[in-house]
N, C-alpha and C positions, 0 to 999 in steps of 0.2 A: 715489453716486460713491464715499464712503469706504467703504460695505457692499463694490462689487464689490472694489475693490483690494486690504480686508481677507480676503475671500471667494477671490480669486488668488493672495494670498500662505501662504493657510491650505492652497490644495492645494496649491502647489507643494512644500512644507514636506511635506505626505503622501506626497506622489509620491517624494521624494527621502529620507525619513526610515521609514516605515513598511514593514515586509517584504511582499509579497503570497504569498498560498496558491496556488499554482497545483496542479490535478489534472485528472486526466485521464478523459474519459469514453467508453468502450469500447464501441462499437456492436458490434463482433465478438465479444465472451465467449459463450463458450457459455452458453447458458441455465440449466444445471444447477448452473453454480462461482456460488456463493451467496457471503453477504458474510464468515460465518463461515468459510469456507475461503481466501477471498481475504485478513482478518486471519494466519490460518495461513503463509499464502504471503512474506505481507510479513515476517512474525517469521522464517521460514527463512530470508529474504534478509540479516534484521540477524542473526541465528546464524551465516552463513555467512561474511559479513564480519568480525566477529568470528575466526574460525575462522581465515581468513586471516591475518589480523592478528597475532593472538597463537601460531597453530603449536602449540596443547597439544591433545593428543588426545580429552578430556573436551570441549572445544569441538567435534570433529568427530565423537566420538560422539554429541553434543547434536543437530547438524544429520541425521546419517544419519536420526536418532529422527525427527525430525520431518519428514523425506522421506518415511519409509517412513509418515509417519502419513495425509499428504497425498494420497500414492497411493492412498491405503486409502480415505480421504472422498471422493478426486475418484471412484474406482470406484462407492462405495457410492450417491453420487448420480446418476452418470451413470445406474447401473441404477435405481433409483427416479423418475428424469426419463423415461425410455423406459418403464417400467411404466406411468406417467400417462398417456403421448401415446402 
């Protein structure tokens, strides 16, 4: 009796207190955007906010760089993904 009430009060304290991860799992990605380019993707996304943000041009040359590098890996794999299959 005092285990479950101790045991009720423990999650509810979790539930209300501890942050959860949520993410998300993507049945639709193409097959070739690997985890290192999707890494790439997420840092352009915090670059671009940034960039936003702050309005300095060295932030948006930052982001150009790493659009155009993006483009380049998603190519480079798309064509190695189709050379396999």
């Amino acid at each position: 009796m005092i285990y479950t009430i101790t045991l009720l009060k423990i999650l509810i304290l979790i539930e209300k207190h501890v942050p959860t991860k949520t993410f998300t799992i993507r049945a639709s990605d193409k097959p070739y955007i690997t985890t290192s380019i999707r890494r790439r993707m997420s840092q352009m996304k915090r670059i671009y906010k940034r960039a936003v943000r702050c309005d300095n041009p060295h932030h948006w040359q930052q982001f150009r760089n790493i659009c155009n590098e993006i483009i380049t890996l998603v190519r480079n794999a798309k064509r190695d993904y189709q050379i396999k299959h």
